[in-house]
C-alpha positions as CSV (number, residue, x, y, z in Angstrom):
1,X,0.0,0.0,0.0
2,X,1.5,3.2,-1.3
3,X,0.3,6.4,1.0
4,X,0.3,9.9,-0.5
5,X,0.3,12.6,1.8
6,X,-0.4,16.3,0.4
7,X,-2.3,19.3,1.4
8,X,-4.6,19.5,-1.4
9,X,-6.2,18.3,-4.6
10,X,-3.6,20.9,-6.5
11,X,-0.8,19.3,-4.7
12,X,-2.1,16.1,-5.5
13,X,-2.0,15.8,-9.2
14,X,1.5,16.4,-9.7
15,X,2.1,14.0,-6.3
16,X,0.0,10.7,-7.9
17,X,1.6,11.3,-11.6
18,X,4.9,11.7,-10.6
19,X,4.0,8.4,-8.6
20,X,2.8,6.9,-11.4
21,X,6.3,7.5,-13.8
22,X,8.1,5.5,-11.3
23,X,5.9,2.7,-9.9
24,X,2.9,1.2,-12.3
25,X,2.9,-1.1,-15.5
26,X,1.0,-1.0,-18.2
27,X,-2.2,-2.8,-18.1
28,X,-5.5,-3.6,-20.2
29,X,-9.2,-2.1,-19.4
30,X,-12.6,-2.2,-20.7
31,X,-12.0,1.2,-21.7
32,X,-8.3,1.0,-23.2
33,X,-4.8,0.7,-22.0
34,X,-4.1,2.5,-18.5
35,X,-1.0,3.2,-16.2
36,X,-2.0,1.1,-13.1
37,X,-0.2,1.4,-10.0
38,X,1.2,-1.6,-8.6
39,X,-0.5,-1.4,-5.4
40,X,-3.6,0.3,-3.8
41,X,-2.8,3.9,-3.0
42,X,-4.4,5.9,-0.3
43,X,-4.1,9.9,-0.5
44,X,-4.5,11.7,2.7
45,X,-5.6,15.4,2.2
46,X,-4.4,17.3,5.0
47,X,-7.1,20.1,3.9
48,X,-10.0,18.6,2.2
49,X,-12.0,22.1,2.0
50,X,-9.0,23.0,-0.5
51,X,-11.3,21.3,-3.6
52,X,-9.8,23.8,-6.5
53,X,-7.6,22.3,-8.8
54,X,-5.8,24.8,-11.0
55,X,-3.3,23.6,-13.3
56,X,-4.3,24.9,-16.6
57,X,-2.4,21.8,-18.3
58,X,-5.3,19.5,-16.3
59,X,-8.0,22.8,-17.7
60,X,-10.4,21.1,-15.1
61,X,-14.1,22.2,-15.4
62,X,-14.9,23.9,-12.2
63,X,-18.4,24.8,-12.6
64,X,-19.2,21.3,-13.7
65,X,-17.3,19.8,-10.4
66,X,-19.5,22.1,-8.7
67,X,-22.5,22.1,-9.7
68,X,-21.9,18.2,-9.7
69,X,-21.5,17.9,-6.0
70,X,-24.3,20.5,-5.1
71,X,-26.4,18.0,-7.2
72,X,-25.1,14.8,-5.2
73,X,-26.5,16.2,-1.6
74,X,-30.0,16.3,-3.0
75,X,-29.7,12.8,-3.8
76,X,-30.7,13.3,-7.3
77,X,-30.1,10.9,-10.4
78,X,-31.4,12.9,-13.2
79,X,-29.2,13.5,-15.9
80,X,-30.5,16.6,-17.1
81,X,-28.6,18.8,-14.4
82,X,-25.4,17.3,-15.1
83,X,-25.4,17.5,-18.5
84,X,-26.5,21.2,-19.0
85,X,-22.5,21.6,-17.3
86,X,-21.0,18.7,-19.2
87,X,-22.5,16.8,-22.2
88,X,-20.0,14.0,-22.1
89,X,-22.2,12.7,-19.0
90,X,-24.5,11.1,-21.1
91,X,-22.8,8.3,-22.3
92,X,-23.2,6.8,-18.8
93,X,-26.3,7.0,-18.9
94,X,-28.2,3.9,-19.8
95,X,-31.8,5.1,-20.7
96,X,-31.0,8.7,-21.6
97,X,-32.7,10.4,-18.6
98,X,-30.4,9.0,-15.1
99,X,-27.2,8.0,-14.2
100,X,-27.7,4.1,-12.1
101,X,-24.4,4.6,-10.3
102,X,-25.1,8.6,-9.1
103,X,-23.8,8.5,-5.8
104,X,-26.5,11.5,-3.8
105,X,-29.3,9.0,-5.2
106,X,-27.3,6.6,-3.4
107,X,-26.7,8.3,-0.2
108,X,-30.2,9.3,0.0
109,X,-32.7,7.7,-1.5
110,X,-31.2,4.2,-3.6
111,X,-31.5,2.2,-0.5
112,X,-35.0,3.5,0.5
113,X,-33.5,5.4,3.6
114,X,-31.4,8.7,3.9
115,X,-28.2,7.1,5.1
116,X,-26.9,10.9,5.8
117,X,-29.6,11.6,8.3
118,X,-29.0,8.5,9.8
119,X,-25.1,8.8,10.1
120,X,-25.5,12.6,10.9
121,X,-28.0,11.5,13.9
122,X,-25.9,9.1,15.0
123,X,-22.5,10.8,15.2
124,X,-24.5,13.8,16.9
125,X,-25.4,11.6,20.0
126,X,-22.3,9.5,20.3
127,X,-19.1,11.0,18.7
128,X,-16.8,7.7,19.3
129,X,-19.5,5.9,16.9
130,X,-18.4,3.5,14.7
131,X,-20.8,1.9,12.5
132,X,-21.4,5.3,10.5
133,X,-21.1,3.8,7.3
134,X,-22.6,5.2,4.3
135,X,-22.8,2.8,1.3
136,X,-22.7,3.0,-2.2
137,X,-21.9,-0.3,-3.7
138,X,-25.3,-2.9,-4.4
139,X,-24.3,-6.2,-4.9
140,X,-28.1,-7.5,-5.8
141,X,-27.7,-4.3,-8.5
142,X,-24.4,-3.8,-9.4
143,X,-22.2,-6.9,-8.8
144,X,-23.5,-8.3,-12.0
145,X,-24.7,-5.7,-13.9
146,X,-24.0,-4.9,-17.5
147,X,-24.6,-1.4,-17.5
148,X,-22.9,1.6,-18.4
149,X,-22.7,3.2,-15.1
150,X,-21.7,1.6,-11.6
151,X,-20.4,3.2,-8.7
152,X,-16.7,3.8,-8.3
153,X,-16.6,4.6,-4.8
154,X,-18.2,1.7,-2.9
155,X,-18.1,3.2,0.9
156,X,-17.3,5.5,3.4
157,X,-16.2,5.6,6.8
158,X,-17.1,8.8,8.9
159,X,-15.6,9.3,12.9
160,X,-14.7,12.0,14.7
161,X,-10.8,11.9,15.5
162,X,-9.1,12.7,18.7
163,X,-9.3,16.9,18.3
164,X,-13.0,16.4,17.9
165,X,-12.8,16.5,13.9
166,X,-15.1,14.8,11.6
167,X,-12.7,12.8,9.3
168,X,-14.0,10.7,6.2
169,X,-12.3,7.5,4.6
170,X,-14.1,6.9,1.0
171,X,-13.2,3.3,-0.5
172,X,-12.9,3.6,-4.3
173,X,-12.5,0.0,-6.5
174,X,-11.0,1.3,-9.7
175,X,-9.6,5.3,-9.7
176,X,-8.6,7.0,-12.8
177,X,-6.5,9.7,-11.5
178,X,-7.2,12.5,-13.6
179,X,-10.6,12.8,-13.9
180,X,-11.4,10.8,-10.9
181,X,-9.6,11.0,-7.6
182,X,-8.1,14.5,-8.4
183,X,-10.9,15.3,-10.3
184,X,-14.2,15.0,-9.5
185,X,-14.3,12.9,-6.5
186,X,-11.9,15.4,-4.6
187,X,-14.5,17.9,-4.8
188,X,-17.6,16.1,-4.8
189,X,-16.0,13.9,-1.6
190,X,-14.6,16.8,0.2
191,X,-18.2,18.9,-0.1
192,X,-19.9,15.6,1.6
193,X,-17.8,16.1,4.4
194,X,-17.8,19.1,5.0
195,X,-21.8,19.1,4.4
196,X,-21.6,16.4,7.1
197,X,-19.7,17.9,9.6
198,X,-21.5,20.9,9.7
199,X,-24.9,18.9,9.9
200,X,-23.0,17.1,13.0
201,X,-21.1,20.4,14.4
202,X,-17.7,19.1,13.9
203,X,-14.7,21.1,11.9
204,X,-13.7,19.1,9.0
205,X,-10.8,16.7,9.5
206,X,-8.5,14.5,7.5
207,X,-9.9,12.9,3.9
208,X,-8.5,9.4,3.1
209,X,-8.9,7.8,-0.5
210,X,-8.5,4.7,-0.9
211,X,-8.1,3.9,-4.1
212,X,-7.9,0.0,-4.6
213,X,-6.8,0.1,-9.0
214,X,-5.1,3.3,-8.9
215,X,-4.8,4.5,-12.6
216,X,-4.5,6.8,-15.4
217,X,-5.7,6.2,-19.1
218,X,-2.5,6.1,-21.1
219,X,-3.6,8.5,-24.0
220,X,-4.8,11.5,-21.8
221,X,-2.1,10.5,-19.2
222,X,0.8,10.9,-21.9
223,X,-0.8,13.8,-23.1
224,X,-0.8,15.6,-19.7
225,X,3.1,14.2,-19.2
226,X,4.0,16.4,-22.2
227,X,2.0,19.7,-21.0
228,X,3.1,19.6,-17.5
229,X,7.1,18.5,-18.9
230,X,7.4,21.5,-21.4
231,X,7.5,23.9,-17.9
232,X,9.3,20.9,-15.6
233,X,6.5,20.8,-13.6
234,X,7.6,17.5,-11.9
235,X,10.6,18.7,-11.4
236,X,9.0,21.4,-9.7
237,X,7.7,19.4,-7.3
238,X,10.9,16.8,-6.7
239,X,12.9,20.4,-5.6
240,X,10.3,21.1,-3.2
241,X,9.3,24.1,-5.7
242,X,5.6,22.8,-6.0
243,X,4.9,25.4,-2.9
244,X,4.9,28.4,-5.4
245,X,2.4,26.7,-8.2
246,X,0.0,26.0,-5.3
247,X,-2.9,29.4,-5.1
248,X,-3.8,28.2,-1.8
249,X,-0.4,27.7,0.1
250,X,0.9,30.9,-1.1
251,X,-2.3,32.9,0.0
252,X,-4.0,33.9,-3.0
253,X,-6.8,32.2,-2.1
254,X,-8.8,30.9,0.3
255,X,-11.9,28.1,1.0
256,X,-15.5,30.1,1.2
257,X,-17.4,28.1,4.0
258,X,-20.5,26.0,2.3
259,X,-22.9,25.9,5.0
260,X,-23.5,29.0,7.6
261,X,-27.1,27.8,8.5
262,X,-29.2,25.5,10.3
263,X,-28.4,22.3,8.0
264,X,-32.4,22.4,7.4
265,X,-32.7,25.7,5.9
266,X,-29.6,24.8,3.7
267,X,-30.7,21.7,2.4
268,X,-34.0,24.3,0.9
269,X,-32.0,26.7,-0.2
270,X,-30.0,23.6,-2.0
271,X,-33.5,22.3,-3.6
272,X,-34.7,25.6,-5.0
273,X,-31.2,26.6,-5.7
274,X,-30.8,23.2,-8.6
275,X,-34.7,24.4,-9.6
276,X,-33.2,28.0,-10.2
277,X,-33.6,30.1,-13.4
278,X,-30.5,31.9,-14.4
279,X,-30.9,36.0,-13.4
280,X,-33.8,35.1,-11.4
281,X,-34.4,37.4,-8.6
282,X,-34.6,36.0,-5.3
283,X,-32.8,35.5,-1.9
284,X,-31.2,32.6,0.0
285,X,-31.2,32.3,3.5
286,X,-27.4,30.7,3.2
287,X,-24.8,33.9,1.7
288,X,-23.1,30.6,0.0
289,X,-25.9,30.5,-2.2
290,X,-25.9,33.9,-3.0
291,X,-22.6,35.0,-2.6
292,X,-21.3,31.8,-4.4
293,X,-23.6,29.6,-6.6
294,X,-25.4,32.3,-7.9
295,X,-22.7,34.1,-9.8
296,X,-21.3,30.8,-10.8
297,X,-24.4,29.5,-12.6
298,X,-25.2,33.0,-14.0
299,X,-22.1,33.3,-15.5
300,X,-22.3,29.4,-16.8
301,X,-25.5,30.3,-18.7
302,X,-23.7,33.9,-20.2
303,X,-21.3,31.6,-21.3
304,X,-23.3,29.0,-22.8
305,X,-25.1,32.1,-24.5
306,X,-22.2,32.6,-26.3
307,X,-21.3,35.7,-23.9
308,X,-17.6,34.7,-22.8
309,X,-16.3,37.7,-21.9
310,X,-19.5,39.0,-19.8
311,X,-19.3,36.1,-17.9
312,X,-15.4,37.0,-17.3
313,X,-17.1,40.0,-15.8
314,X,-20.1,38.4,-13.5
315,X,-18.0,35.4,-12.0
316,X,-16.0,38.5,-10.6
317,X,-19.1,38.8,-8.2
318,X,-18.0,35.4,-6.7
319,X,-17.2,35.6,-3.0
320,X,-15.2,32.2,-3.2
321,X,-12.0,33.1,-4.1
322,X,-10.6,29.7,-5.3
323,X,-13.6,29.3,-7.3
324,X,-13.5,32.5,-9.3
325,X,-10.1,32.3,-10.1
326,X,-10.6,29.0,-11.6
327,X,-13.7,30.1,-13.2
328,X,-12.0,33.3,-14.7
329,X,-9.1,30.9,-16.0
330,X,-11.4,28.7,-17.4
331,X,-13.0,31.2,-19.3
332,X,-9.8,32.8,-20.5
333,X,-8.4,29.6,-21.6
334,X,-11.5,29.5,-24.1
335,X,-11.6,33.1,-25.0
336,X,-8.0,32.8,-26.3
């Protein structure tokens, strides 16, 4: 078992590839040849809340990532949402209208109860609880299914550590690197817990992954190799340089709290925020609503309207400083 430890998602990008050049063999997938690691990894984020990647060789979608994870804690499995902020979604889909494997509908409605509200009940009346599992994996659904779309991440473990922090392990069975685990998942995982340990009324601790088939596809991994080797990139992390690539560690930006409620008037404000009309007028009760997810889906639709550069100008109105920057970078990269 190989353990990465890093601060952040940023960090850990450079950290798993680098990883990769020097310990994994080529191997054969359903979906083409991949990189695999030659043991499970685990990556231990020090600070989960840190969910910004923003190395424009990677040119991660941050609204999708986003908007993604606010979909996931409704427990929805429409793929509608989803694919208004990324059309490639579709092809997981089986019936053209849900995703089998989403993992909120999982969380909170797949198994007929809301296995949040359980765990978040349970760890509020007895912190040293261990039994708070939340599950994703059906083997009566999955184990044999011939599907397009089953879940990645199986399980997760949530305790409370000994300074009283909520800390989440997430078990994953198969994790392409680059548009999994430090991708999507390290946003999508790091806003369940912190979702969690606000419900609870716990400070967000460490987040394991534990990624049993650790991998990147060879074409997009090669690809990424060449960007990130015409500015030495790795090398800029073997000299201990990495420090001034990273936004976060060098101050420039900062995590914008999610939840600053009651966790009941948040999960509203979540509901009629994902039933929200672009420009719509209208208050939340939560400031990360309207501080945050507001300008970020107004300026998603300018965009899509084919208005690049006044949605350079509306994500400025983004309170989140990690996530405007990203969003401003990803819409420069495409007005250039």
């Amino acid at each position: 078992m190989q353990v990465l430890e890093v601060r952040n998602v940023h960090d850990a990008l450079v950290r798993g590839m680098d990883f990769l050049v020097g310990d994994s063999y080529k191997d054969e997938s359903r979906n083409g040849t991949v990189y695999r690691a030659k043991t499970p990894v685990t990556t231990v984020y020090k600070r989960p809340a840190e969910r910004v990647l923003f190395w424009h060789e990677r040119d991660a979608n941050p609204f999708f990532h986003f908007m993604e994870g606010l979909w996931m804690l409704t427990g929805r499995n429409d793929l509608g949402f989803v694919h208004y902020y990324n059309k490639g979604m579709e092809k997981y889909s089986d019936d053209g209208e849900s995703l089998h494997g989403a993992y909120g509908w999982r969380w909170r409605d797949y198994f007929t109860i809301d296995q949040l509200q359980v765990i978040i009940q349970r760890l509020s009346q007895d912190p040293d609880d261990r039994r708070s599992v939340l599950q994703m994996w059906d083997p009566i659904g999955d184990l044999a299914r011939e599907g397009k779309d089953v879940p990645c991440n199986t399980c997760i473990y949530f305790s409370t550590d000994r300074s009283g922090c909520l800390q989440m392990t997430v078990s994953n069975r198969s994790n392409d690197i680059v548009w999994g685990a430090y991708g999507a998942n390290a946003v999508h995982m790091s806003m369940l817990q912190e979702y969690m340990a606000s419900a609870i009324g716990r400070p967000v601790g460490t987040y394991y992954q534990v990624s049993n088939n650790y991998h990147a596809y060879e074409e997009v991994f090669e690809k990424l190799m060449k960007k990130f080797g015409e500015r030495d990139a790795f090398d800029f992390y073997t000299l201990g340089r990495l420090i001034n690539e990273n936004p976060y560690k060098i101050g420039e930006v900062q995590p914008y709290p999610m939840v600053n409620t009651d966790i009941r008037i948040w999960d509203k404000d979540l509901v009629e925020f994902l039933d929200r009309t672009p420009f719509n007028e209208g208050e939340f009760n939560d400031r990360f609503f309207n501080e945050v997810a507001v300008p970020m889906q107004d300026s998603w639709w300018l965009h899509k309207s084919g208005k690049t550069e006044e949605a350079m100008i509306e994500i400025q109105k983004c309170a989140a400083s990690d996530w405007r920057k990203a969003c401003w970078e990803w819409f420069n990269r495409r007005v250039k």
